[in-house]
PDB file of the backbone (N, CA, C, O) and the ligand in Angstrom, with CONECT records:
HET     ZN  A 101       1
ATOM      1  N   UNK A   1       2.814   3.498  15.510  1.00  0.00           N
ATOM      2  CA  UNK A   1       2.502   2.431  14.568  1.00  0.00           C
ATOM      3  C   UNK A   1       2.465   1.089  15.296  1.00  0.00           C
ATOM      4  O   UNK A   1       3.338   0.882  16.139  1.00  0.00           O
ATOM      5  N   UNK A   2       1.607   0.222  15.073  1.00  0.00           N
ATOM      6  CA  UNK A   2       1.304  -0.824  15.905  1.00  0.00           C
ATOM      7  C   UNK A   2       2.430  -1.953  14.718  1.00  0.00           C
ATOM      8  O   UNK A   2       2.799  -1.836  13.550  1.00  0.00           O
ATOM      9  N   UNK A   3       2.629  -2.903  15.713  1.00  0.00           N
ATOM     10  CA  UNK A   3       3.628  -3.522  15.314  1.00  0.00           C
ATOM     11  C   UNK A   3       3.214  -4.617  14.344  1.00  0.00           C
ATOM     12  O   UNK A   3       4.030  -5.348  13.782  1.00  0.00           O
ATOM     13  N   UNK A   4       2.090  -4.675  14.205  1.00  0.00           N
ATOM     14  CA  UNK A   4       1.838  -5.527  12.988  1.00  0.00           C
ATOM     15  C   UNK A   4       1.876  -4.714  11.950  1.00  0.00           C
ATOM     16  O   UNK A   4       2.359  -5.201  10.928  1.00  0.00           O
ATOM     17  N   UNK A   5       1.359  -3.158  11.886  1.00  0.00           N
ATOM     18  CA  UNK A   5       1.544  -2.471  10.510  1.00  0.00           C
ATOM     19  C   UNK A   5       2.759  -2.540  10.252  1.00  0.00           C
ATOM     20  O   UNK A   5       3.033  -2.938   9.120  1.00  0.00           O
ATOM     21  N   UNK A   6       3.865  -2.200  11.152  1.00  0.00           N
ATOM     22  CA  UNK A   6       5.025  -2.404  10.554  1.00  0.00           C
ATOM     23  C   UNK A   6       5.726  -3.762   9.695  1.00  0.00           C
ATOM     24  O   UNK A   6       6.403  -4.018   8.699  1.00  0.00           O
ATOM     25  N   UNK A   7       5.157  -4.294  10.649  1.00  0.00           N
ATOM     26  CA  UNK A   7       5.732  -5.932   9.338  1.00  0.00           C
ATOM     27  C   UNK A   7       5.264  -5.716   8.283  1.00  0.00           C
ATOM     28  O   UNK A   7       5.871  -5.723   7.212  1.00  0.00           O
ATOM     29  N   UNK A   8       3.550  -5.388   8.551  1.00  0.00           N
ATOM     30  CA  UNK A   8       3.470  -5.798   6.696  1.00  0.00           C
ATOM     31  C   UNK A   8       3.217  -4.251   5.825  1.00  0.00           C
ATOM     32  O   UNK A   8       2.508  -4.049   4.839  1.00  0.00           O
ATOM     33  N   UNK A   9       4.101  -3.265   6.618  1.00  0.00           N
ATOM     34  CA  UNK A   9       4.445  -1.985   5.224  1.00  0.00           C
ATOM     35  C   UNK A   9       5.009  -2.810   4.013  1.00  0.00           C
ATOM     36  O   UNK A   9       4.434  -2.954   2.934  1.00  0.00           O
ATOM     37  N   UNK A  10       5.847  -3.165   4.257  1.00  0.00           N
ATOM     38  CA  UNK A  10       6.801  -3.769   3.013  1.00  0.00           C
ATOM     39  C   UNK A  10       5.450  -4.686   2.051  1.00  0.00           C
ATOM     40  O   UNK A  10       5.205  -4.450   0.868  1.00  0.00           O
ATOM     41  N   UNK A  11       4.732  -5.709   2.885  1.00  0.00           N
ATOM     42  CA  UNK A  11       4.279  -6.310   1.932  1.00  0.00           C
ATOM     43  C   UNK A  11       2.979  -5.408   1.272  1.00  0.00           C
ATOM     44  O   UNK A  11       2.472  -5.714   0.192  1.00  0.00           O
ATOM     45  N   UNK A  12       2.733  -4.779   1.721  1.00  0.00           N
ATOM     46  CA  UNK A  12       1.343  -3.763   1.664  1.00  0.00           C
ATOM     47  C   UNK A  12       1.782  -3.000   0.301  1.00  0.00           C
ATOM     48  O   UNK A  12       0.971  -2.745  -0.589  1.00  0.00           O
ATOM     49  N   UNK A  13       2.907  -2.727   0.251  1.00  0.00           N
ATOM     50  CA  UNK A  13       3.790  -1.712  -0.735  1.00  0.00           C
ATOM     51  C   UNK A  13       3.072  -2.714  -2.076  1.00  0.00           C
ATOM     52  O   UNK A  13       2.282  -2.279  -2.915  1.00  0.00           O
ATOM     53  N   UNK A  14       3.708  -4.447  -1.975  1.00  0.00           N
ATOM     54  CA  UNK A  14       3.648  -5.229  -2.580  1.00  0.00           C
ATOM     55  C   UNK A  14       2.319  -5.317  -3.575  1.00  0.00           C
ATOM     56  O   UNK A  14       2.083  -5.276  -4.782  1.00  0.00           O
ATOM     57  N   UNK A  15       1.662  -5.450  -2.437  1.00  0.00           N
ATOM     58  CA  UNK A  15       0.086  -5.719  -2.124  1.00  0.00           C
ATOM     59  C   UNK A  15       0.033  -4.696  -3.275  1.00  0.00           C
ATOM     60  O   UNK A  15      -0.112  -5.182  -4.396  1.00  0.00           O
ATOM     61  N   UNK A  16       0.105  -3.669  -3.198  1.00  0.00           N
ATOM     62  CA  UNK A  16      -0.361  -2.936  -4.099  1.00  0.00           C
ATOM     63  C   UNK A  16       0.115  -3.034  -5.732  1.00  0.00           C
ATOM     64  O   UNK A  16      -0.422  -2.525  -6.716  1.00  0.00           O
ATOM     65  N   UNK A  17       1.242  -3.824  -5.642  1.00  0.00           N
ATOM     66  CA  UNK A  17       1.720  -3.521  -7.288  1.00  0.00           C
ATOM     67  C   UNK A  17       1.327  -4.839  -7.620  1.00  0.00           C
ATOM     68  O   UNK A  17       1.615  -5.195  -8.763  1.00  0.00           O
ATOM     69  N   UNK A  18       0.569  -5.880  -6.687  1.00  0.00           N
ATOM     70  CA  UNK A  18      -0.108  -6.912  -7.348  1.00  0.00           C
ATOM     71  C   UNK A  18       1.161  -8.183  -7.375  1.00  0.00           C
ATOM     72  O   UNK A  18       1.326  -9.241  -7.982  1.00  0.00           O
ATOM     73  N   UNK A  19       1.686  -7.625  -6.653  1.00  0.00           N
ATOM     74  CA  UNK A  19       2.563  -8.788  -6.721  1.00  0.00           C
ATOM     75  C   UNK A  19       3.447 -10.359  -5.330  1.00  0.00           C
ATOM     76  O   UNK A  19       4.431 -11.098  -5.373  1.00  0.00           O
ATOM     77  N   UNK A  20       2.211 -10.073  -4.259  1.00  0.00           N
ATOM     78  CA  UNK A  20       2.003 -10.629  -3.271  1.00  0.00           C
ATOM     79  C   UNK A  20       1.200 -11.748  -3.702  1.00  0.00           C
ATOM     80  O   UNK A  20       0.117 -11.533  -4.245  1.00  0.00           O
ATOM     81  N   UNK A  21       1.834 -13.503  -3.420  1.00  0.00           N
ATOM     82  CA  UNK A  21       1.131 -14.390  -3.356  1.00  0.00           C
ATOM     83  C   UNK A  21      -0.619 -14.498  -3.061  1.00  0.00           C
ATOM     84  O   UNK A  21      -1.047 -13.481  -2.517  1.00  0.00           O
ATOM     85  N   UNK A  22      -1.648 -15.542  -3.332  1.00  0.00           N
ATOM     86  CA  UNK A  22      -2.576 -15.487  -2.882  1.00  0.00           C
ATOM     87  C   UNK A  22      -2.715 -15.483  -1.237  1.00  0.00           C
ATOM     88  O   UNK A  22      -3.567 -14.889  -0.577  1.00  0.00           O
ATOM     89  N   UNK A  23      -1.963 -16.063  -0.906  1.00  0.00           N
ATOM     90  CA  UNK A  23      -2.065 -16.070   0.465  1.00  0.00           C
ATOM     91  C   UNK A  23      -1.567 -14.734   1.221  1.00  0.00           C
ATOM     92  O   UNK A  23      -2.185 -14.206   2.145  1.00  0.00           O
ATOM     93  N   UNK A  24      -0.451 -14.313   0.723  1.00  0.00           N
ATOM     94  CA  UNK A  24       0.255 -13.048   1.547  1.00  0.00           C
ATOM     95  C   UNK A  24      -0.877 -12.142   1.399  1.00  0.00           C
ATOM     96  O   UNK A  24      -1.086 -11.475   2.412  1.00  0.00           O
ATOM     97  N   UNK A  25      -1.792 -11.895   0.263  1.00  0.00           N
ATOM     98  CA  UNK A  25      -2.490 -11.479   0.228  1.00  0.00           C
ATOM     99  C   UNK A  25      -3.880 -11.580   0.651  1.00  0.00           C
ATOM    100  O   UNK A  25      -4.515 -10.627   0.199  1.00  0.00           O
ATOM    101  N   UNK A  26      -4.437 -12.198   1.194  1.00  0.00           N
ATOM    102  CA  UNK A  26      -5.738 -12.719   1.710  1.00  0.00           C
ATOM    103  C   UNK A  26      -5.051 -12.140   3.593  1.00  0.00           C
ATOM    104  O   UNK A  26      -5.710 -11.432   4.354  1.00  0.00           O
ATOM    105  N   UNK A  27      -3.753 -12.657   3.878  1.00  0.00           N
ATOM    106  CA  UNK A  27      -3.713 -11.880   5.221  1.00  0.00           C
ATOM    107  C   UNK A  27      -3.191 -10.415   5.297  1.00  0.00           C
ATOM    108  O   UNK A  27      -2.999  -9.999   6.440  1.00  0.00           O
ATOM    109  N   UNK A  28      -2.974  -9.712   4.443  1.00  0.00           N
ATOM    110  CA  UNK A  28      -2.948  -8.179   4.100  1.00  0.00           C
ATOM    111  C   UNK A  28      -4.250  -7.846   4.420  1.00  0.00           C
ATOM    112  O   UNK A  28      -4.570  -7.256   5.451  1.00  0.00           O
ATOM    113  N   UNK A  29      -5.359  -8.386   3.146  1.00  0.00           N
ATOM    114  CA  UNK A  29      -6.646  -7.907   3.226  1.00  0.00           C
ATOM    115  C   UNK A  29      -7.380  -7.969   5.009  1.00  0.00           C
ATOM    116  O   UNK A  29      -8.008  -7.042   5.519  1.00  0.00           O
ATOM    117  N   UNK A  30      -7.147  -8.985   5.512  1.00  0.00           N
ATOM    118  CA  UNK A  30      -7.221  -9.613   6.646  1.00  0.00           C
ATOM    119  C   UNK A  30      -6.927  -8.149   7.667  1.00  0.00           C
ATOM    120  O   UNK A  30      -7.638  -7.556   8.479  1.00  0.00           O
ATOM    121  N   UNK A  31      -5.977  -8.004   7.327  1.00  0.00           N
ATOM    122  CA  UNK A  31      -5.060  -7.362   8.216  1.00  0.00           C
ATOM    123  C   UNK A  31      -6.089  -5.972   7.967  1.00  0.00           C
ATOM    124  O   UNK A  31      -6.928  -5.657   8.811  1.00  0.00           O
ATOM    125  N   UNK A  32      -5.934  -5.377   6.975  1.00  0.00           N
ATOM    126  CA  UNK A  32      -6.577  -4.191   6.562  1.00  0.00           C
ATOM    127  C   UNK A  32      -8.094  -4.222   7.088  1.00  0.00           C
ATOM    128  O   UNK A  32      -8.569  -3.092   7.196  1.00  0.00           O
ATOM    129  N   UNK A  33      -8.964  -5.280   7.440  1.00  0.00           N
ATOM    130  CA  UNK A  33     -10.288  -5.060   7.747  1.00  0.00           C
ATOM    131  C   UNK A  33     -10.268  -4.541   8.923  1.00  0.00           C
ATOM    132  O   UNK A  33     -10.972  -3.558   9.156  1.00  0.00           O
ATOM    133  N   UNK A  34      -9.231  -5.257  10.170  1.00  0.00           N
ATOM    134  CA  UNK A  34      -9.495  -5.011  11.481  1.00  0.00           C
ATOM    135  C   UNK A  34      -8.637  -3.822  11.647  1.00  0.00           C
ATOM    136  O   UNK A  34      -8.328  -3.530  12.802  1.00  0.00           O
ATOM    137  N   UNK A  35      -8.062  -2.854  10.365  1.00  0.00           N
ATOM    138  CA  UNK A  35      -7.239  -1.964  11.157  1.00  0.00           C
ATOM    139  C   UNK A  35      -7.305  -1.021   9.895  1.00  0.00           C
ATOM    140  O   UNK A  35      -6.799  -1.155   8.780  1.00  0.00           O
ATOM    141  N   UNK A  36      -8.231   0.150  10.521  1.00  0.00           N
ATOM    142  CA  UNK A  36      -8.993   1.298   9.703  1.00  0.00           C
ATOM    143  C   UNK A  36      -8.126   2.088   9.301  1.00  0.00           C
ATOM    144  O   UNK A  36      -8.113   2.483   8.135  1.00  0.00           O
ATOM    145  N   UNK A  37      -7.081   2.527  10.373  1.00  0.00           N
ATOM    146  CA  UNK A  37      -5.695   3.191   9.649  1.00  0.00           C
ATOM    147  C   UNK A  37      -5.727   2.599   8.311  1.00  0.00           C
ATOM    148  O   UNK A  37      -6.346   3.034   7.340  1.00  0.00           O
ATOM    149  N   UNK A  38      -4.864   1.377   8.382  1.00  0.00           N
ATOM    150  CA  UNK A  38      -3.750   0.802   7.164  1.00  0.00           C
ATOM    151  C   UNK A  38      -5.119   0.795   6.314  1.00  0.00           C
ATOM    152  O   UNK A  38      -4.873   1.356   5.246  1.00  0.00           O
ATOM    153  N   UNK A  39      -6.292   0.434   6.358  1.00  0.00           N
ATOM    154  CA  UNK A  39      -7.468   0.492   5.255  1.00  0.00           C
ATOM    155  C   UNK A  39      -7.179   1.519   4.693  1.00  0.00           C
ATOM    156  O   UNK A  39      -6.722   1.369   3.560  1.00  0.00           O
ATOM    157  N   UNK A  40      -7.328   3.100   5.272  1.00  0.00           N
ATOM    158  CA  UNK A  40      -7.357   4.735   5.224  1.00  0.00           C
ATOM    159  C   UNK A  40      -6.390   4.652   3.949  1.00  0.00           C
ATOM    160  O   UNK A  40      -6.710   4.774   2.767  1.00  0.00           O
ATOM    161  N   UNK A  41      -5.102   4.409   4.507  1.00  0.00           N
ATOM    162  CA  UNK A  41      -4.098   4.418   3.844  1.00  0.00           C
ATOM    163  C   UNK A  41      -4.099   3.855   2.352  1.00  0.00           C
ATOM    164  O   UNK A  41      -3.970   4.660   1.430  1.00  0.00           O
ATOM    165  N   UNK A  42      -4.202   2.859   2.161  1.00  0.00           N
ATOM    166  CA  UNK A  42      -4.297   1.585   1.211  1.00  0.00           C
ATOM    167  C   UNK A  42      -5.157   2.273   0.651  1.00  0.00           C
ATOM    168  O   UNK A  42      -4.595   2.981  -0.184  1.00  0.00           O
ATOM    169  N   UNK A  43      -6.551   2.491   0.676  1.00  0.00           N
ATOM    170  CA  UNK A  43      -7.631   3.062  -0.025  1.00  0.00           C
ATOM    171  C   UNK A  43      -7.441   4.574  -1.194  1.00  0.00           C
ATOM    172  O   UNK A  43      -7.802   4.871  -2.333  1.00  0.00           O
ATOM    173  N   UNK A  44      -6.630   5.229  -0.034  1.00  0.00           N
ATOM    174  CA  UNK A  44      -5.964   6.341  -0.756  1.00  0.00           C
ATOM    175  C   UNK A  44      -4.899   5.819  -1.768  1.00  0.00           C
ATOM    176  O   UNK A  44      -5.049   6.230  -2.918  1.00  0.00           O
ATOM    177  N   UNK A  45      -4.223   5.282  -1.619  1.00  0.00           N
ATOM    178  CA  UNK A  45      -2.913   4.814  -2.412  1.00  0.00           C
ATOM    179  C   UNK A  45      -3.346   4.402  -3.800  1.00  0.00           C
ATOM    180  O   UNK A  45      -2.969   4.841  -4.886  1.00  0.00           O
ATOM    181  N   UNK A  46      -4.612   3.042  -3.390  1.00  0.00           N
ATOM    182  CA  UNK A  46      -4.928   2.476  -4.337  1.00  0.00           C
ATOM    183  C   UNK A  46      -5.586   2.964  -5.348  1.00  0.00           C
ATOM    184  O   UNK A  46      -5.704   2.455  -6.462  1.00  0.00           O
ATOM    185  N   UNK A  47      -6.415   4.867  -4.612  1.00  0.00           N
ATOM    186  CA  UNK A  47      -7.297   5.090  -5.949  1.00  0.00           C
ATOM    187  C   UNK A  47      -6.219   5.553  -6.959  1.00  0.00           C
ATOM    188  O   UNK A  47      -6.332   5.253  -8.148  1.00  0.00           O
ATOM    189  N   UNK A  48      -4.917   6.460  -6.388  1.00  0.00           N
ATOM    190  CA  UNK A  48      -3.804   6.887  -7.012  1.00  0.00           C
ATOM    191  C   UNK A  48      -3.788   5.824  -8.119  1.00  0.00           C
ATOM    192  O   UNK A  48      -4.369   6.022  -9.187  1.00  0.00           O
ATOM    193  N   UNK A  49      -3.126   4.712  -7.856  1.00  0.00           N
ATOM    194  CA  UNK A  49      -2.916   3.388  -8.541  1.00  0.00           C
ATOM    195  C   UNK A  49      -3.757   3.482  -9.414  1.00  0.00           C
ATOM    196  O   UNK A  49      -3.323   3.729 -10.539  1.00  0.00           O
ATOM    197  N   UNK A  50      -5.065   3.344  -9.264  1.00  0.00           N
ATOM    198  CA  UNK A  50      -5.866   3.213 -10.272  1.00  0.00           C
ATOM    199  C   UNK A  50      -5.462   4.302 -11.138  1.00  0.00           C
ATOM    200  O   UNK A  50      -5.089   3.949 -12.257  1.00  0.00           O
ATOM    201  N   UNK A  51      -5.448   5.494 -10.895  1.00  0.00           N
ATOM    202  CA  UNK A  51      -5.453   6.534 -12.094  1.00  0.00           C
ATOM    203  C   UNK A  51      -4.187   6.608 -12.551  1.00  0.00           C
ATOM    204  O   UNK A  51      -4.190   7.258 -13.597  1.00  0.00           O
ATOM    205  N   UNK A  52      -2.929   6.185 -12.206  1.00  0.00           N
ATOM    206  CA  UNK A  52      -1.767   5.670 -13.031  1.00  0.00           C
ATOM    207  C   UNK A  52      -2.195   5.087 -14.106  1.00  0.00           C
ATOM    208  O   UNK A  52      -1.952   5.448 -15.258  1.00  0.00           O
ATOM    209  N   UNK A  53      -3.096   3.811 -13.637  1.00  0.00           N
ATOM    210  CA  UNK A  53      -3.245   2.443 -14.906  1.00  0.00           C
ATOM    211  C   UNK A  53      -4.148   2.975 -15.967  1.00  0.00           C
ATOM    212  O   UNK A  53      -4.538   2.663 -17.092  1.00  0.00           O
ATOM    213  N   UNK A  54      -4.277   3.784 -15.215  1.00  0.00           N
ATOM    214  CA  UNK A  54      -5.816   4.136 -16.424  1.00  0.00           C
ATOM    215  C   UNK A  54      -4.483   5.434 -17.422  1.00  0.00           C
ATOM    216  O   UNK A  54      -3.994   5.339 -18.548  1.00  0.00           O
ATOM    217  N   UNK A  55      -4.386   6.056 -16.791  1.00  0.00           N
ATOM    218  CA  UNK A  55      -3.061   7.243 -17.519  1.00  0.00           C
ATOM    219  C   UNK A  55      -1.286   5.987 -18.617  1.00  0.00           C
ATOM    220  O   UNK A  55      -1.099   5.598 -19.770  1.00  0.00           O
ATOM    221  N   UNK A  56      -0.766   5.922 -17.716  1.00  0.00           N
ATOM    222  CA  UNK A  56       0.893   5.396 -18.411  1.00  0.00           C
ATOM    223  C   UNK A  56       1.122   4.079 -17.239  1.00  0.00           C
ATOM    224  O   UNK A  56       2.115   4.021 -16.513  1.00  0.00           O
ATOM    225  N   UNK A  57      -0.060   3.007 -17.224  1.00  0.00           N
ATOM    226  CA  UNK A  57       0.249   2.097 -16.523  1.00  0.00           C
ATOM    227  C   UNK A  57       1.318   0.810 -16.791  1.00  0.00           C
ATOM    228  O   UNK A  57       1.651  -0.135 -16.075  1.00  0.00           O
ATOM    229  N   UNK A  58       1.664   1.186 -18.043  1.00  0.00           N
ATOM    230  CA  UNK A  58       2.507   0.607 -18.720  1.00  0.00           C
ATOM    231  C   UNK A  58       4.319   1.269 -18.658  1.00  0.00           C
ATOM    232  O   UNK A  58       5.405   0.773 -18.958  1.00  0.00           O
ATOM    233  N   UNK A  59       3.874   2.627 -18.100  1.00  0.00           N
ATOM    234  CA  UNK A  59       5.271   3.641 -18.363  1.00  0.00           C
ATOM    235  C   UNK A  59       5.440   3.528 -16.130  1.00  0.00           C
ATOM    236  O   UNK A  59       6.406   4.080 -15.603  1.00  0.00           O
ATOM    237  N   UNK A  60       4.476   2.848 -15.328  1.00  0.00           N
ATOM    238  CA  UNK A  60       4.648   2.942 -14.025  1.00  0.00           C
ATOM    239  C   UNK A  60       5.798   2.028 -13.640  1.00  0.00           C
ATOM    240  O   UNK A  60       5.506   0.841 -13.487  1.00  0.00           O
ATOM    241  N   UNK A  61       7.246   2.453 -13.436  1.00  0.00           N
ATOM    242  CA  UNK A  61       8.153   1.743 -13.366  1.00  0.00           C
ATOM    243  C   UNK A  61       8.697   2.009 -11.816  1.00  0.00           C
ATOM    244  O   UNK A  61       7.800   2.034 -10.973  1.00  0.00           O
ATOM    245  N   UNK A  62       9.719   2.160 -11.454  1.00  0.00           N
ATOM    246  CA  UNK A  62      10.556   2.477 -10.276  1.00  0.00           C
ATOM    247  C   UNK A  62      10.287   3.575 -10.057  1.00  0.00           C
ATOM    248  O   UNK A  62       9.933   3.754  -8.892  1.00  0.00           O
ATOM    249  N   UNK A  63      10.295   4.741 -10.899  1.00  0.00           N
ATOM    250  CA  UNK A  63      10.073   5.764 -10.345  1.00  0.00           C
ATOM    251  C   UNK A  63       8.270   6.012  -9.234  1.00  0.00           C
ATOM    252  O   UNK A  63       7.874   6.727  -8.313  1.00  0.00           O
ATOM    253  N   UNK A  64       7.827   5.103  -9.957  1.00  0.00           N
ATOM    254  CA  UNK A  64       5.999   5.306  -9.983  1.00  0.00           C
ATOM    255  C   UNK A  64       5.951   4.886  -8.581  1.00  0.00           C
ATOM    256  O   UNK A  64       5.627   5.628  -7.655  1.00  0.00           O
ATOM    257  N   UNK A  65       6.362   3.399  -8.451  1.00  0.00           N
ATOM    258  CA  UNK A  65       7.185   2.496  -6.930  1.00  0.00           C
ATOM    259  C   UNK A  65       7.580   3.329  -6.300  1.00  0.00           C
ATOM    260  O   UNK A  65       6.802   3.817  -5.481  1.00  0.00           O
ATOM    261  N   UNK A  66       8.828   3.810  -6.389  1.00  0.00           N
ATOM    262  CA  UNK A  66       9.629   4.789  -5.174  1.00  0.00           C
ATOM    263  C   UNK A  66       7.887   5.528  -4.710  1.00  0.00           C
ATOM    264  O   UNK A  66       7.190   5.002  -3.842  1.00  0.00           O
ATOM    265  N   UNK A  67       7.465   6.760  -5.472  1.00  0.00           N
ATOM    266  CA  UNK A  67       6.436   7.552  -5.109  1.00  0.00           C
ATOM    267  C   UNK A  67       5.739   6.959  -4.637  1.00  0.00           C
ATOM    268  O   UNK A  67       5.417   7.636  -3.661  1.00  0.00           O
ATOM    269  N   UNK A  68       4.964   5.691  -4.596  1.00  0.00           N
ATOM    270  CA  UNK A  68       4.405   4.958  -3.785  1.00  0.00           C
ATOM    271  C   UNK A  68       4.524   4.486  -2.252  1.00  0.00           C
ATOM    272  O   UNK A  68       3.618   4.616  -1.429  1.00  0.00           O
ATOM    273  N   UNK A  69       5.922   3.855  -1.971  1.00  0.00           N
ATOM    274  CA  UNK A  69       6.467   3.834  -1.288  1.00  0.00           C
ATOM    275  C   UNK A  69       6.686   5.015  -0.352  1.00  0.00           C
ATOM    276  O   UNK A  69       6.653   4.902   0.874  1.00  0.00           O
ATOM    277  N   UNK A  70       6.885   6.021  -0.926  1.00  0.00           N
ATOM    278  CA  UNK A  70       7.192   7.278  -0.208  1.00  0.00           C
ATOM    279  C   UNK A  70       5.663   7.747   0.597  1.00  0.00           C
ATOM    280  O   UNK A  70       5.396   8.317   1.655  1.00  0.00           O
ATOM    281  N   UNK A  71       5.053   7.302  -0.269  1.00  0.00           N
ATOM    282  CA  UNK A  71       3.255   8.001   0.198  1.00  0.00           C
ATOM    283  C   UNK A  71       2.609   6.809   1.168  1.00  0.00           C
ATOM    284  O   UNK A  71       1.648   6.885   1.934  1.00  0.00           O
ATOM    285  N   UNK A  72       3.074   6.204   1.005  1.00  0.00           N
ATOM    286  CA  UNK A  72       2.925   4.871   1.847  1.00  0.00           C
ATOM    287  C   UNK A  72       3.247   5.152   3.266  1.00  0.00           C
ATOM    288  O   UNK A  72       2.531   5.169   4.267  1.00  0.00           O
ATOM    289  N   UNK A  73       4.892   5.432   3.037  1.00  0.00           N
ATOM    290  CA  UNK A  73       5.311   6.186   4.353  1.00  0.00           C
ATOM    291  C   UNK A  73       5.288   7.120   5.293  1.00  0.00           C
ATOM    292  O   UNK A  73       5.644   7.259   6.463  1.00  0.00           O
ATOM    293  N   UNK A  74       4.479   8.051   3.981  1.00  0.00           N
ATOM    294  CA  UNK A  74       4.026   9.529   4.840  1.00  0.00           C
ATOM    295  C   UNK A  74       2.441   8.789   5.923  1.00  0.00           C
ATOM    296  O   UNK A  74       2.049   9.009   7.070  1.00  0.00           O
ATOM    297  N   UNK A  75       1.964   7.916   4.832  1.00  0.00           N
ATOM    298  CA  UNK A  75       0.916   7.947   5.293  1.00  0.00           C
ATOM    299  C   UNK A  75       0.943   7.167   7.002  1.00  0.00           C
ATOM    300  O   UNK A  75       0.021   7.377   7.790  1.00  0.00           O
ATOM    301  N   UNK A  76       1.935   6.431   7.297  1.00  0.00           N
ATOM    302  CA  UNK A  76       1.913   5.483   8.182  1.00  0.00           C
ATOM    303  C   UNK A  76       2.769   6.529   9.471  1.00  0.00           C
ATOM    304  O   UNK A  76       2.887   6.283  10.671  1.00  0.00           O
ATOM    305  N   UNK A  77       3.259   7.700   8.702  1.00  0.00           N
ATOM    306  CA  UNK A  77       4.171   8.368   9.422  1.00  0.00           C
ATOM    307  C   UNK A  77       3.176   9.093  10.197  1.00  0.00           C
ATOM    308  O   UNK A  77       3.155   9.066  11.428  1.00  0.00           O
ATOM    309  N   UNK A  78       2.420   9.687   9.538  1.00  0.00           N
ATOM    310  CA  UNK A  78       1.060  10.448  10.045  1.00  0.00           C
ATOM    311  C   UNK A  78       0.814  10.363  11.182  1.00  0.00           C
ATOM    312  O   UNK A  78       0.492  11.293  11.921  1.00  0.00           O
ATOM    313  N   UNK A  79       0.971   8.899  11.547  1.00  0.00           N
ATOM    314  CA  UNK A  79       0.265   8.131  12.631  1.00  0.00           C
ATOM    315  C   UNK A  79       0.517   8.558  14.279  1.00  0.00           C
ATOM    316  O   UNK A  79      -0.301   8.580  15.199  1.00  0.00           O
ATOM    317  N   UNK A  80       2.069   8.908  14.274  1.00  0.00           N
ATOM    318  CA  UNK A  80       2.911   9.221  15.125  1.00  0.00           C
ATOM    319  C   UNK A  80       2.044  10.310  16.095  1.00  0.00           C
ATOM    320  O   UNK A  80       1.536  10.113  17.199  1.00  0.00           O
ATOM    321  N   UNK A  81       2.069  11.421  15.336  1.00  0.00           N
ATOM    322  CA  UNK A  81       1.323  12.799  16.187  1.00  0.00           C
ATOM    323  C   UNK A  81       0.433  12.468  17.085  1.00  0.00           C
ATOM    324  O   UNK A  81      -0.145  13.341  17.733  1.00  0.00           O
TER     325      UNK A  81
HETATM  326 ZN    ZN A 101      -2.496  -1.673  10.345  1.00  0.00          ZN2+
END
C-alpha cells in the first residue's frame, strides 16, 4: 500500500458516507484519479452504497459502516500479494 492510500483510508471510509468537508473531498477525488487501485476500490464500495440507499438507506447505521469499513479493508488488503 503506497503511503498516501494509507492516510487517506480513514478519510475515503468518510468520503463515502458523505461526510468529508468540500475540500477533504475534492483531494480524495484528486487522490483517486491518479491512483486506479483506490478508484477500483471506491467504485466497488460505492455501487454497494448506492444499493443500500436505494434498499434501508435510512436503517444504514454502524452496522452498515463497520461492513464498509471492513470491505474497504479487504479491498486495500488485496494489494499486498
Ligand atoms: Zn491510492
Amino acid at each position: 500500500m503506497k503511503e498516501e492510500c494509507r492516510r487517506d483510508f480513514e478519510r475515503i471510509s468518510e468520503y463515502l458516507d458523505g461526510e468529508l468537508s468540500e475540500d477533504l473531498c475534492r483531494q480524495i477525488e484528486d487522490h483517486l484519479r491518479r491512483c486506479p487501485q483506490c478508484r477500483e476500490c471506491v467504485d466497488s464500495l460505492r455501487k454497494s452504497i448506492e444499493l443500500c440507499k436505494k434498499a434501508v438507506y435510512e436503517e444504514m447505521g454502524r452496522d452498515a459502516r463497520e461492513r464498509l469499513r471492513a470491505a474497504l479493508r479487504d479491498c486495500f488488503a488485496s494489494d499486498r500479494s
